[in-house]
DODOZA-540877 format. One line per 8 residues: their letters; for each residue z, x, y of N, C-alpha, C. Coordinates in nm, 3 decimals, padded with zeros to 5 digits. Layout:
BEGIN
A> Z X Y Z X Y Z X Y | ...
***
This chain:
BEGIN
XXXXXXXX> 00.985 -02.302 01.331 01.068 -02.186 01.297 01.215 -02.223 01.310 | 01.292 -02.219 01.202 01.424 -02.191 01.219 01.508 -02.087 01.327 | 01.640 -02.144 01.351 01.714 -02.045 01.432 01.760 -01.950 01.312 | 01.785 -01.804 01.380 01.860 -01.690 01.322 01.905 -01.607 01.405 | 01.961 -01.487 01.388 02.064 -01.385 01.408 01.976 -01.300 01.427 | 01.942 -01.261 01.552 01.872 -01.135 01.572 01.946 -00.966 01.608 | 01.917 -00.853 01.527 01.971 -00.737 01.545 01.872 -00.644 01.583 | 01.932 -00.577 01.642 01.818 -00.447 01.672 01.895 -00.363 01.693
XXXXXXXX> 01.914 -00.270 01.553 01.973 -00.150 01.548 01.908 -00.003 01.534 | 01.970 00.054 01.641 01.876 00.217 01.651 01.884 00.315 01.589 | 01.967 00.280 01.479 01.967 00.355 01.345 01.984 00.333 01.232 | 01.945 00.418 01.107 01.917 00.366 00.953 02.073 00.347 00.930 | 02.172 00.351 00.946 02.309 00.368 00.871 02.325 00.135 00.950 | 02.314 00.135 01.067 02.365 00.025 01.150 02.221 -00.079 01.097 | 02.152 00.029 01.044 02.054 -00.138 01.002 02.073 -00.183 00.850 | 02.099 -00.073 00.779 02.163 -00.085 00.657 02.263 -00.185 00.639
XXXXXXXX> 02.367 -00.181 00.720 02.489 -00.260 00.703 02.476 -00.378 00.789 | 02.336 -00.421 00.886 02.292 -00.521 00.933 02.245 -00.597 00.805 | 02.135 -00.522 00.723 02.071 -00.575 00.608 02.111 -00.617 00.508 | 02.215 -00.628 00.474 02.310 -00.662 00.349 02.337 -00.820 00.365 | 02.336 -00.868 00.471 02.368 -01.051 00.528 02.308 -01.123 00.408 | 02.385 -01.206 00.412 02.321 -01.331 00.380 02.201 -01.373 00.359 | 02.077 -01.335 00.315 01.957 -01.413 00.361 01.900 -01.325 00.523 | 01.945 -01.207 00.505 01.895 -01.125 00.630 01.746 -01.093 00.588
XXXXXXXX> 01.622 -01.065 00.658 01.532 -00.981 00.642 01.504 -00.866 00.730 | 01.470 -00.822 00.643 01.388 -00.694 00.755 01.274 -00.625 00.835 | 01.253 -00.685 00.971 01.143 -00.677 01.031 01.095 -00.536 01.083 | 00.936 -00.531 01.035 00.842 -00.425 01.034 00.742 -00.430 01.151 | 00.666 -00.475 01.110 00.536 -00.454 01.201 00.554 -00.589 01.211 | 00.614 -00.705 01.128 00.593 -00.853 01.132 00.476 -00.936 01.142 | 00.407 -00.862 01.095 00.252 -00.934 01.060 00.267 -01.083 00.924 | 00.366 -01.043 00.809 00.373 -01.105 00.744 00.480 -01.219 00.770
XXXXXXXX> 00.568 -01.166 00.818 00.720 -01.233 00.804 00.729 -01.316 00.912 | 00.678 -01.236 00.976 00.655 -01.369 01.098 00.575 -01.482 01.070 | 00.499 -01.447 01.019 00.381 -01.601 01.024 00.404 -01.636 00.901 | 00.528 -01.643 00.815 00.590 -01.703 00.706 00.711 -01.811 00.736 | 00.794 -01.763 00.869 00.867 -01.847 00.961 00.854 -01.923 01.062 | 00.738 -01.887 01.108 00.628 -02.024 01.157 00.573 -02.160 01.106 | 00.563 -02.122 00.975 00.518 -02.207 00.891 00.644 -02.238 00.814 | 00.768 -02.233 00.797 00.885 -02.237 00.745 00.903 -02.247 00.609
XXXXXXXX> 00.772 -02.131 00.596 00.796 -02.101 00.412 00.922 -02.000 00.430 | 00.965 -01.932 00.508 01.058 -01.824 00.523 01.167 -01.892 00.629 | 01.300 -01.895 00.573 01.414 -01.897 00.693 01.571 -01.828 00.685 | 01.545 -01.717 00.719 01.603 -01.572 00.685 01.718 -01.650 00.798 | 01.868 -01.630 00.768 01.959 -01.670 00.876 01.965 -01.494 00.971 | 01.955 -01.426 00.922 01.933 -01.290 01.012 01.806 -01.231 01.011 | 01.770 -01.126 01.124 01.632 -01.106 01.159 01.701 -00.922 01.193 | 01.678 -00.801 01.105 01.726 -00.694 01.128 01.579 -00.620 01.174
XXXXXXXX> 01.536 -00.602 01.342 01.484 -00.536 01.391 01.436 -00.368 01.388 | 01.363 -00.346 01.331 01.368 -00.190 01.290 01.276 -00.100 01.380 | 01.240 -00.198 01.505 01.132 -00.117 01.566 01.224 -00.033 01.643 | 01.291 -00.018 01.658 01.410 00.110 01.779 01.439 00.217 01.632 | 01.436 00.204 01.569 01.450 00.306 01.434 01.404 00.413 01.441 | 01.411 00.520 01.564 01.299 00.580 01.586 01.257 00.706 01.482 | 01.381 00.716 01.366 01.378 00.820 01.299 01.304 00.787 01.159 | 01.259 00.658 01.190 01.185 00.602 01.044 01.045 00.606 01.072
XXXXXXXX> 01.024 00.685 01.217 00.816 00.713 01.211 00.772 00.853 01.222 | 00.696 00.865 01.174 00.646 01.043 01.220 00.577 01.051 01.098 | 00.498 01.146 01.103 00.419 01.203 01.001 00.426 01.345 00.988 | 00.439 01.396 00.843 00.459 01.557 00.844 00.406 01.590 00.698 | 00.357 01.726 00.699 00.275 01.762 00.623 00.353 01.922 00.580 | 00.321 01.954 00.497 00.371 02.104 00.428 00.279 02.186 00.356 | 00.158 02.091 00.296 00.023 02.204 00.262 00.086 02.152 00.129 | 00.202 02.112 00.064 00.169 02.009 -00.039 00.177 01.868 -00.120
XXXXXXXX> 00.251 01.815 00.015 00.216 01.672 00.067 00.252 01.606 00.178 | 00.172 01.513 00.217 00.207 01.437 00.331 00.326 01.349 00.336 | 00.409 01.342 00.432 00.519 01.260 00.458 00.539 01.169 00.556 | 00.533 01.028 00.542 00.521 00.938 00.636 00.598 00.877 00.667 | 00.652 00.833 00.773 00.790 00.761 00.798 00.707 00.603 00.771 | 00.822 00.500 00.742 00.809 00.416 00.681 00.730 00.329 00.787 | 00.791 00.327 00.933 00.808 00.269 01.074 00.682 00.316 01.106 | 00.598 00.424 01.048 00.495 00.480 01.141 00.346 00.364 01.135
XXXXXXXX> 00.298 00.315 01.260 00.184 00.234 01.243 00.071 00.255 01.136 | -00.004 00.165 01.125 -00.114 00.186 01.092 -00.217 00.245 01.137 | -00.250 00.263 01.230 -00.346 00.303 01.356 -00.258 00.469 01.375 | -00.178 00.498 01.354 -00.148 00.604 01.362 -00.153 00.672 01.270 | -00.149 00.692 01.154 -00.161 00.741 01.036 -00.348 00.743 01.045 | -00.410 00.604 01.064 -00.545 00.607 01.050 -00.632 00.775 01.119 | -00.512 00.773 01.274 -00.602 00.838 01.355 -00.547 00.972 01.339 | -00.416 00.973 01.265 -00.362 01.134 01.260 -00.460 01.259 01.236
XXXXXXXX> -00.456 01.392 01.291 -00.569 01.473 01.216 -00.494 01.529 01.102 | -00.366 01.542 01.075 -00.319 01.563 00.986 -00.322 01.554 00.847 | -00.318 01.375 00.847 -00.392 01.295 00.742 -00.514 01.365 00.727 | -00.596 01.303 00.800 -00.743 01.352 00.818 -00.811 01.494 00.745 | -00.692 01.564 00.772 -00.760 01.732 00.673 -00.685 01.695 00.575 | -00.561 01.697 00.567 -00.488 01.685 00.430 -00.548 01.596 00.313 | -00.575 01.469 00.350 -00.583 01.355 00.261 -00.667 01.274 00.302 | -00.798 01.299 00.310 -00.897 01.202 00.439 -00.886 01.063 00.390
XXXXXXXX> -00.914 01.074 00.249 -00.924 00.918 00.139 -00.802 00.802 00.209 | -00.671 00.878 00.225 -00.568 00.780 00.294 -00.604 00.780 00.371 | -00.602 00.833 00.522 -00.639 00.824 00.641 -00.783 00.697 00.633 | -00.906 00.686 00.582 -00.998 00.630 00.565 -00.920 00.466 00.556 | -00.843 00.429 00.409 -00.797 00.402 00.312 -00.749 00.300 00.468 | -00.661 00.356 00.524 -00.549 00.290 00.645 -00.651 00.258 00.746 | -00.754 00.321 00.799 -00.844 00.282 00.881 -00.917 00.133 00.832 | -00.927 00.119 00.704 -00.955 -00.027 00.657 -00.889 -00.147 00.679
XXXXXXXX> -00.770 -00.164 00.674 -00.664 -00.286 00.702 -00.684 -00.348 00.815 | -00.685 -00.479 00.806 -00.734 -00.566 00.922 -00.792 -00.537 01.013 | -00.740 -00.572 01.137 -00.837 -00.553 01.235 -00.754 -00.460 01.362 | -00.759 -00.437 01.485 -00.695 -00.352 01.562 -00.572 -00.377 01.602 | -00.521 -00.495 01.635 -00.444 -00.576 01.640 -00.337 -00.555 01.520 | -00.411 -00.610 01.403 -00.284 -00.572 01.263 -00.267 -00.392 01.226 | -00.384 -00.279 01.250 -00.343 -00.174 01.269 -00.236 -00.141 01.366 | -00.217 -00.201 01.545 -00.107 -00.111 01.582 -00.001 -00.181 01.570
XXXXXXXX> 00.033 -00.267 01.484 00.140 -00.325 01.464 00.207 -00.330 01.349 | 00.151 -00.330 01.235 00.149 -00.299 01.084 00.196 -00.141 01.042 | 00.270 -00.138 00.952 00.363 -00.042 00.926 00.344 00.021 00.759 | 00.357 00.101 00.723 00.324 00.159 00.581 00.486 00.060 00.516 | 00.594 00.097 00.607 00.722 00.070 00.465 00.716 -00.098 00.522 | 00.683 -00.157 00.614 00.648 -00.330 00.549 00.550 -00.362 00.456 | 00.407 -00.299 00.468 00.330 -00.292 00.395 00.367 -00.305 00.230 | 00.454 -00.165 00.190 00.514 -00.150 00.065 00.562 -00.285 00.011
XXXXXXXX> 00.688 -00.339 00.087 00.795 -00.367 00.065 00.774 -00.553 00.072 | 00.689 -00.578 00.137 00.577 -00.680 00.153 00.499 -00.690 -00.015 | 00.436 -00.587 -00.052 00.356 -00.619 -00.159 00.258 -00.712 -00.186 | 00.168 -00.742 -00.127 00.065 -00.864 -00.109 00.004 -00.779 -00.186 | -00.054 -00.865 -00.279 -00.188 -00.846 -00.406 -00.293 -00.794 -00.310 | -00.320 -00.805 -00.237 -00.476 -00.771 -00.160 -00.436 -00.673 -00.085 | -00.339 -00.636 -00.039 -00.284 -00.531 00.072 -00.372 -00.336 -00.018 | -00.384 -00.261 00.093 -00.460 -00.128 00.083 -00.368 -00.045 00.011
XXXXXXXX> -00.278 -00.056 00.132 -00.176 00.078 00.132 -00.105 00.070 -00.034 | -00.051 00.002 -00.093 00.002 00.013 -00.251 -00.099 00.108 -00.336 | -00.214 00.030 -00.271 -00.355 00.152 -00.383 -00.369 00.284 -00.360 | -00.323 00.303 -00.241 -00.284 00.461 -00.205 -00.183 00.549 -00.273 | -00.079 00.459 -00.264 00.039 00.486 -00.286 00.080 00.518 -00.417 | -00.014 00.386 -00.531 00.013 00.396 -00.673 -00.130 00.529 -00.704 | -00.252 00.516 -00.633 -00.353 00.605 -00.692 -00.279 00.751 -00.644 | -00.234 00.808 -00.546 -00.190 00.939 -00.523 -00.017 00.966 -00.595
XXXXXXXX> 00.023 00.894 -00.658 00.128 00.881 -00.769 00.260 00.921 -00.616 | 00.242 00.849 -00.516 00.363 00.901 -00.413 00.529 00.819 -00.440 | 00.559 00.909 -00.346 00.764 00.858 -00.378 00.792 00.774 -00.261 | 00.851 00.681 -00.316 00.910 00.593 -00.178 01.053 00.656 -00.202 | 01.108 00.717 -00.079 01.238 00.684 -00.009 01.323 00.642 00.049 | 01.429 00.578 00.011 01.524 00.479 00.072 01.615 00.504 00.148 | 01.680 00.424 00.160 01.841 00.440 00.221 01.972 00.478 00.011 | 01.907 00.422 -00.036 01.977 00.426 -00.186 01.881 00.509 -00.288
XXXXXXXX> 01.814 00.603 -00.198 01.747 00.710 -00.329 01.573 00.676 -00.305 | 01.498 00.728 -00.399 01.373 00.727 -00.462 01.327 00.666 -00.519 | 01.222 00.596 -00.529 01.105 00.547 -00.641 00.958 00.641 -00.619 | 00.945 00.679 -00.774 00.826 00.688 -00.820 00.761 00.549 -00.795 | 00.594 00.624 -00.772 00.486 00.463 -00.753 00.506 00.415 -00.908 | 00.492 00.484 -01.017 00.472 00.402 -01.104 00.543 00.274 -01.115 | 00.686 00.329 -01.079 00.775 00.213 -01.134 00.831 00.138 -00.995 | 00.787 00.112 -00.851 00.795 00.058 -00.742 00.737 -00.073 -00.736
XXXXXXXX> 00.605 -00.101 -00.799 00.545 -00.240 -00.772 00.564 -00.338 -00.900 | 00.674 -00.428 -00.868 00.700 -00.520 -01.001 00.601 -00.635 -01.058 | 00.545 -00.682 -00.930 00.462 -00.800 -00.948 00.462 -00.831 -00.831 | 00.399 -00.944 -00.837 00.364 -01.062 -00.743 00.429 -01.042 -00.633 | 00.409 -00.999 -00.529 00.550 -00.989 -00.411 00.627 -00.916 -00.422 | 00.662 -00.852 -00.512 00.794 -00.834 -00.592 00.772 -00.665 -00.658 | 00.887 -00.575 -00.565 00.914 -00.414 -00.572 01.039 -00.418 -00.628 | 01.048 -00.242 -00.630 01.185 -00.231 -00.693 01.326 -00.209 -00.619
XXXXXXXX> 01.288 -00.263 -00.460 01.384 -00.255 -00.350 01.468 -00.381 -00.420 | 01.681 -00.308 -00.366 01.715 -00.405 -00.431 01.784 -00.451 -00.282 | 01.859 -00.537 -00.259 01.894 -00.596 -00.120 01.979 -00.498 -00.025 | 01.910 -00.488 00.074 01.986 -00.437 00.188 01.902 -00.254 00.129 | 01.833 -00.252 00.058 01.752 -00.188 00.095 01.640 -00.128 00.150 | 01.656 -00.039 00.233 01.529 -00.007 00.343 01.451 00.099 00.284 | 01.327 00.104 00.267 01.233 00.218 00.282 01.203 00.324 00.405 | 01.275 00.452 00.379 01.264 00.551 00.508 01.137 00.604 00.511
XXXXXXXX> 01.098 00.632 00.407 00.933 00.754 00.392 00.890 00.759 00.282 | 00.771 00.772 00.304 00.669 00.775 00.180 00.637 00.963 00.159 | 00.606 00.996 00.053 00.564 01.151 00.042 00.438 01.110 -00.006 | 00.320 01.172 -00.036 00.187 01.183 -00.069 00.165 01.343 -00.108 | 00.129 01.332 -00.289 00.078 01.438 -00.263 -00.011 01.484 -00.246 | -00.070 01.594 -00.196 -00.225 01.618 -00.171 -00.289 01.646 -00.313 | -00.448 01.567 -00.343 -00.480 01.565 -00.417 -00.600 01.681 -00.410 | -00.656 01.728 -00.477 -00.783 01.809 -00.497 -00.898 01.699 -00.413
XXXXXXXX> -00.950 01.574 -00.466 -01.035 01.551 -00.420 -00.972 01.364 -00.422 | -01.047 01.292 -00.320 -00.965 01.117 -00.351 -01.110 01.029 -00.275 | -01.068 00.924 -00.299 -01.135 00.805 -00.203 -01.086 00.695 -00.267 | -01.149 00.585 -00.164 -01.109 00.448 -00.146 -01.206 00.357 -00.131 | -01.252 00.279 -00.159 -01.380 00.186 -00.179 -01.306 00.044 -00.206 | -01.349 -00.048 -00.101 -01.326 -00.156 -00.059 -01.436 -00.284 -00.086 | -01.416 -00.390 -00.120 -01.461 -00.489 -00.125 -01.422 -00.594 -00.071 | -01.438 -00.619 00.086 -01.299 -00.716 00.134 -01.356 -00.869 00.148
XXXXXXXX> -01.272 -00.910 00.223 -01.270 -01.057 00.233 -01.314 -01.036 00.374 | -01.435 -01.104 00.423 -01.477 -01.112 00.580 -01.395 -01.183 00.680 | -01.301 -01.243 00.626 -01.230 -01.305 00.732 -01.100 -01.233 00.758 | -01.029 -01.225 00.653 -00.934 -01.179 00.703 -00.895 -00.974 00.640 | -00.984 -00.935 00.619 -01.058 -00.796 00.562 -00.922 -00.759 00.471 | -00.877 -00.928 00.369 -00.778 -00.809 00.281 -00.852 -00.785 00.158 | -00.811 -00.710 00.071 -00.912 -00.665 -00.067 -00.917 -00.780 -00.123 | -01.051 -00.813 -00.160 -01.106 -00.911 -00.281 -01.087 -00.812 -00.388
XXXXXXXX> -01.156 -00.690 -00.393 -01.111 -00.587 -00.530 -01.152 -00.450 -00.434 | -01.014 -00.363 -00.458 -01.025 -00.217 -00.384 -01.004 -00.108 -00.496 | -01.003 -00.024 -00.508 -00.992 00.079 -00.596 -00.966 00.229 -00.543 | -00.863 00.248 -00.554 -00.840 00.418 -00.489 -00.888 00.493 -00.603 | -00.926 00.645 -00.591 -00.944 00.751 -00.707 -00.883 00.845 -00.665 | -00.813 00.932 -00.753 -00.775 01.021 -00.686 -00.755 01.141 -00.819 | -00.840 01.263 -00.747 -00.838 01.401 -00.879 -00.721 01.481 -00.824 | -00.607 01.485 -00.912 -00.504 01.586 -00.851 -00.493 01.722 -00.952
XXXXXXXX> -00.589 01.752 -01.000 -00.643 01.875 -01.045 -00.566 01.894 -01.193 | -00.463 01.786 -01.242 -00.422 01.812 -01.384 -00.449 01.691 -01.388 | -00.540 01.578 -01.380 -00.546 01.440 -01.403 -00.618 01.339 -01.309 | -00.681 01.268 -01.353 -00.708 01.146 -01.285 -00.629 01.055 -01.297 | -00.618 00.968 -01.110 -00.549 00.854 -01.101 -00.638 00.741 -01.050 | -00.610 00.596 -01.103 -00.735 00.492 -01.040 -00.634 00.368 -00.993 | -00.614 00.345 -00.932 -00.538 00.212 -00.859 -00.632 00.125 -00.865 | -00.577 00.007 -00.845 -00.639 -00.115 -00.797 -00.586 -00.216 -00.719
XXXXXXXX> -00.599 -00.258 -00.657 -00.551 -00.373 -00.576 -00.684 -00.509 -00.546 | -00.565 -00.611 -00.510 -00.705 -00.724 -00.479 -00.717 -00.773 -00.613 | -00.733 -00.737 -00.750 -00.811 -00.754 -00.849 -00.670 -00.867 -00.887 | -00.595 -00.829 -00.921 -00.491 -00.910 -00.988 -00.340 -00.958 -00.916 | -00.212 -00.995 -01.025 -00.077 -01.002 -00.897 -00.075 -00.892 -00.804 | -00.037 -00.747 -00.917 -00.012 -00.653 -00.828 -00.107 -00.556 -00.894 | -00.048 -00.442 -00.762 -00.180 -00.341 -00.819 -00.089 -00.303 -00.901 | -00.190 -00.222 -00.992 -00.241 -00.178 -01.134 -00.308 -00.022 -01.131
XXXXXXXX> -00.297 00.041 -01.235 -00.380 00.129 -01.258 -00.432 00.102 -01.403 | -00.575 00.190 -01.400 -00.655 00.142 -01.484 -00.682 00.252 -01.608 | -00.571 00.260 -01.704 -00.568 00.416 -01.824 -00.690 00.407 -01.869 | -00.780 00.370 -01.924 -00.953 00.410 -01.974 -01.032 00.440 -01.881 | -01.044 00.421 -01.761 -01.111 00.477 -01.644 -01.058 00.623 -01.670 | -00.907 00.618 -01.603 -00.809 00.758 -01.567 -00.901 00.875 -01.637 | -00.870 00.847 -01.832 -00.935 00.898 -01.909 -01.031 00.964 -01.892 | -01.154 00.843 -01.897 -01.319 00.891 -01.895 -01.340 01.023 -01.787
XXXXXXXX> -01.258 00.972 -01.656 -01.276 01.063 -01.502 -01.242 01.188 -01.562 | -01.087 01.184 -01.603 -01.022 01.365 -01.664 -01.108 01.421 -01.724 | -01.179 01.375 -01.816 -01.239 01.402 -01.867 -01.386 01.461 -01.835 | -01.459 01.406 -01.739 -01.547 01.439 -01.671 -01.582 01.337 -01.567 | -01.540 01.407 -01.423 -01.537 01.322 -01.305 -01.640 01.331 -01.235 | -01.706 01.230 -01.313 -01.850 01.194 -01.259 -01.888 01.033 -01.253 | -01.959 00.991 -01.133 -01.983 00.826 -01.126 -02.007 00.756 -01.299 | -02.126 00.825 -01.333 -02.166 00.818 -01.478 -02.033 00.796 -01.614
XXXXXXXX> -01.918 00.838 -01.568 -01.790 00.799 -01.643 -01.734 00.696 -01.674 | -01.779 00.611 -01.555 -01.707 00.456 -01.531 -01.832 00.376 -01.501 | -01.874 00.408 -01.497 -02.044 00.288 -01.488 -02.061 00.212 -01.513 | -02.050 00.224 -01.693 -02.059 00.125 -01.794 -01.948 00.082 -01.827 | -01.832 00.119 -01.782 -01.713 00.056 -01.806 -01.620 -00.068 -01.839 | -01.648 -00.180 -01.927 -01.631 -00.294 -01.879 -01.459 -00.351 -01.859 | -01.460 -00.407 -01.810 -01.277 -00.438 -01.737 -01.267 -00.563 -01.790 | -01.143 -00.620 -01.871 -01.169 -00.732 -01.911 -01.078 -00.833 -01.798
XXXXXXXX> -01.189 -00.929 -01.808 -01.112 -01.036 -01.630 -00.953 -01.119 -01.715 | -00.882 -01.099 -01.838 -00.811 -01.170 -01.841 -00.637 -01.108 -01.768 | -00.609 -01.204 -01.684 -00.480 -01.207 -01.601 -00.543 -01.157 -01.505 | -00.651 -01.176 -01.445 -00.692 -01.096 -01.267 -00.708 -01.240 -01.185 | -00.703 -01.228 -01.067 -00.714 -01.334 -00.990 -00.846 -01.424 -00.997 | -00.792 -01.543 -00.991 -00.910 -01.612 -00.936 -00.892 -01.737 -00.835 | -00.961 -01.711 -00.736 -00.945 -01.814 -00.628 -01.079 -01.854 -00.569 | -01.089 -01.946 -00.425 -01.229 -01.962 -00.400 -01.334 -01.827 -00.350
XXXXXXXX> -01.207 -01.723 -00.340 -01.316 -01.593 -00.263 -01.408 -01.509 -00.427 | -01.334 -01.511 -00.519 -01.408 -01.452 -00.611 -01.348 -01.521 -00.835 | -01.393 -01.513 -00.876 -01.348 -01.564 -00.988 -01.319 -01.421 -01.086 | -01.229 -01.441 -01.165 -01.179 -01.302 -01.206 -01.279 -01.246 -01.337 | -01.388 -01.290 -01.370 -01.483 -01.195 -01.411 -01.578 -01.162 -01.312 | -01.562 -01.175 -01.185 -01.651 -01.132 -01.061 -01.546 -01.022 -01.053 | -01.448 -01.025 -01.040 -01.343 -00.925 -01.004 -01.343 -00.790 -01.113 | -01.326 -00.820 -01.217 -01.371 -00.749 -01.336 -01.499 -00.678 -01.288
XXXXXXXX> -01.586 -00.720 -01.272 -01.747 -00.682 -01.290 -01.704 -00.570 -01.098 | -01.641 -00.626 -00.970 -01.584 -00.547 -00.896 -01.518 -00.400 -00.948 | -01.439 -00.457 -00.980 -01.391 -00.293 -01.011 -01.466 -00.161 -01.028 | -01.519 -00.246 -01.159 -01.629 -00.117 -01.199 -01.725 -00.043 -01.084 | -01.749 -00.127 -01.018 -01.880 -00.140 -00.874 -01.831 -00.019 -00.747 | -01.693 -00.071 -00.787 -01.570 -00.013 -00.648 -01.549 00.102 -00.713 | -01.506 00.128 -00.851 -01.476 00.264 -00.908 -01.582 00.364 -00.896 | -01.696 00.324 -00.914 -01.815 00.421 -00.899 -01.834 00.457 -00.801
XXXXXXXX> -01.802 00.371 -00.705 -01.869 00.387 -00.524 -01.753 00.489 -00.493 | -01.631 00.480 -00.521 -01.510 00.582 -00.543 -01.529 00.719 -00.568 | -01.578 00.693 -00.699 -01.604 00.864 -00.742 -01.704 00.944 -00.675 | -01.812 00.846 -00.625 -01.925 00.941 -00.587 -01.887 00.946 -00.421 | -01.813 00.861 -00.345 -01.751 00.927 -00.230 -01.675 01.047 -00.225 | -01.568 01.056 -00.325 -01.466 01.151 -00.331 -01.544 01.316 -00.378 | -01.674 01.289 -00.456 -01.726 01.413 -00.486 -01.838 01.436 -00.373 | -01.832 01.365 -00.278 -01.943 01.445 -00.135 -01.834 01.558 -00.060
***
């Protein structure tokens, strides 16, 4: 690991103007970033601490959507009852991610802002169509995940909170990797009563949503919609955990197991 500049500022305005450096990053839960500067694929000359941030965690609800601070754990959101009545599919959704260890340490706005192809939380985020909030404004999910790694945060920008809106009915269906439980192919659903939404993650760079699924579901949201569905594997991942017409032939598997969770 390289030397750097460590900050730990106890508020969004002093971490903001920490974050603007040179080659600064911004530490979350540090599940990722850390074990990227270990290995010295990463050597950030500043290190902007956000765990004293205390106004970037909490969870709050209004009856018509959930609001999550960016800072708030994983394991906390998992275990909220809040979540839990409001939006069980997320709550579930967050109860999936690694193991206990990467739950109380792992954070929704590193998660985001991180963007790993296999990561949960984006499939939430893009399937329940939620807003990221910054220090410099809003993103819609649609237009938040660019690719590969790669959001629509521009430097020295921080993610304060996520909104969620509550959907009529949702779920999340997982296909993970046994070792390190990130998605081989995941699929959120989510009925928000003028439309179906279908995320994906795991399957390709970034998640994706899937418009001929969306369709078939609006249309009549039943397992039987997407069944026969076929997904074509060109541009989806392929590595030694699955080959991208296994991933293809996933989806479909994950979308069904989706719908018929979300309608119990």
């Amino acid at each position: 690991m390289h030397a750097f500049n460590y900050h730990r500022p106890s508020n969004v305005n002093d971490a903001a103007a920490q974050a603007v450096k040179t080659d600064a990053k911004l530490l979350a839960g540090g599940q990722s970033l850390v074990q990227a500067m270990k290995l010295r694929l990463a050597a950030p000359t500043d290190i902007v601490d956000l765990g004293m941030v205390k106004d970037l965690a909490g969870i709050k609800t209004d009856g018509k959507t959930v609001t999550i601070g960016a800072m708030t754990r994983h394991a906390e959101v998992a275990g909220s009852a809040e979540v839990k009545k409001a939006i069980p599919a997320l709550a579930a959704l967050v109860g999936m991610i690694g193991d206990r260890q990467v739950r109380n340490m792992g954070t929704l706005g590193g998660s985001l802002a991180n963007n790993d192809p296999a990561a949960d939380y984006p499939a939430a985020v893009l399937g329940l169509g939620a807003t990221i909030t910054t220090t410099k404004g809003t993103h819609p999910a649609d237009k938040f995940f660019k690719g590969l790694y790669e959001t629509a945060l521009k430097p020295g920008e921080i993610i304060t909170s996520v909104s969620f809106p509550i959907p009529k009915r949702a779920a999340y269906m997982k296909f993970k990797n046994q070792a390190s439980r990130f998605a081989i192919v995941g699929v959120f659903v989510a009925d928000t009563g003028a439309g179906v939404r279908v995320a994906v993650t795991g399957a390709a760079p970034c998640v994706l949503r899937l418009a001929e699924m969306e369709k078939a579901l609006t249309a009549k949201f039943a397992p039987e919609s997407v069944a026969s569905l076929k997904v074509k594997s060109d541009g989806l991942n392929a590595d030694l955990h699955a080959s991208a017409e296994y991933r293809a032939h996933l989806i479909t598997v994950m979308a069904r197991r989706a719908v018929e969770a979300a309608m119990k």
